[in-house]
C-alpha positions as a LaTeX table, in Angstrom:
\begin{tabular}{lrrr}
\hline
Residue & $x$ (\AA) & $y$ (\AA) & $z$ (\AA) \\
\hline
Unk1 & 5.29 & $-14.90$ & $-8.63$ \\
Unk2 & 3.66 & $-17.58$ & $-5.96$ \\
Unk3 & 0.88 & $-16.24$ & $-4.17$ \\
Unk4 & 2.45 & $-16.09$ & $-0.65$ \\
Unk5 & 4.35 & $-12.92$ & $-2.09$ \\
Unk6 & 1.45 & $-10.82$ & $-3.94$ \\
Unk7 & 0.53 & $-9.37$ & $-0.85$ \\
Unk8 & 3.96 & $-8.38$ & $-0.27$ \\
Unk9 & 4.42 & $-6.87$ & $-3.75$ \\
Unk10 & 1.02 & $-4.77$ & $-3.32$ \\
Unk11 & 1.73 & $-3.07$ & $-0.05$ \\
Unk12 & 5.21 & $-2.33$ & $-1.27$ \\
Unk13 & 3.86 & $-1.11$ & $-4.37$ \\
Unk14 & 1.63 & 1.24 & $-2.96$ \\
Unk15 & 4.48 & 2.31 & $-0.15$ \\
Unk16 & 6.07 & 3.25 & $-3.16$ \\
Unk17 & 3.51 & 5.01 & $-5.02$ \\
Unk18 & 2.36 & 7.31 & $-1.71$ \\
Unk19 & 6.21 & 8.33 & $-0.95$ \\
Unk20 & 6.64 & 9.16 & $-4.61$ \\
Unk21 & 3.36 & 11.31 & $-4.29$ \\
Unk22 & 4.46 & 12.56 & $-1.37$ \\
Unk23 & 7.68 & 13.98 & $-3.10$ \\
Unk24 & 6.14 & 15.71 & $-5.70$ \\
Unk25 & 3.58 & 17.11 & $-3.67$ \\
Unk26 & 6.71 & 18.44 & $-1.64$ \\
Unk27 & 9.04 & 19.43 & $-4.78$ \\
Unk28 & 5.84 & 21.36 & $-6.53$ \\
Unk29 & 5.18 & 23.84 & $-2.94$ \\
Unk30 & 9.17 & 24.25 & $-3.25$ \\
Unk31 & 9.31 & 24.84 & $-6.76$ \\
Unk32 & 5.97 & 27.57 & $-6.05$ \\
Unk33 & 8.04 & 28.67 & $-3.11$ \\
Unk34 & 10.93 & 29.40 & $-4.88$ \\
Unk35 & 9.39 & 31.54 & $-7.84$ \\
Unk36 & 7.66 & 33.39 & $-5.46$ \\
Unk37 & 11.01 & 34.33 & $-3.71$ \\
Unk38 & 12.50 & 35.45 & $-7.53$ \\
Unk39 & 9.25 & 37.36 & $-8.14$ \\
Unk40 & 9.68 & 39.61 & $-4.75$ \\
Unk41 & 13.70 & 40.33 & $-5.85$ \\
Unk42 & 12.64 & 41.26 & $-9.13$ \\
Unk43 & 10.13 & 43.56 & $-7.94$ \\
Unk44 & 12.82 & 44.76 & $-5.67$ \\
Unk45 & 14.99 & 45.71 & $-8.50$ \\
\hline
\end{tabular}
């Protein structure tokens, strides 16, 4: 790895690391969402 690249490699790394943040920061309010959709049918039924 020559120098001329590691600044390439760290800003994609960390492009990387916020997107894949930002998706599970995004899947976990779905995922809450989601149960408490079930929870309101259940106490439906």
């Amino acid at each position: 790895m020559n120098e001329g690249n590691t600044g390439f490699w760290v800003s994609a790394f960390f492009v990387v690391w916020g997107l894949l943040w930002m998706y599970l920061v995004v899947l976990h309010k779905r995922q809450r969402s989601l149960e408490d959709r079930v929870a309101k049918c259940e106490r439906r039924d």
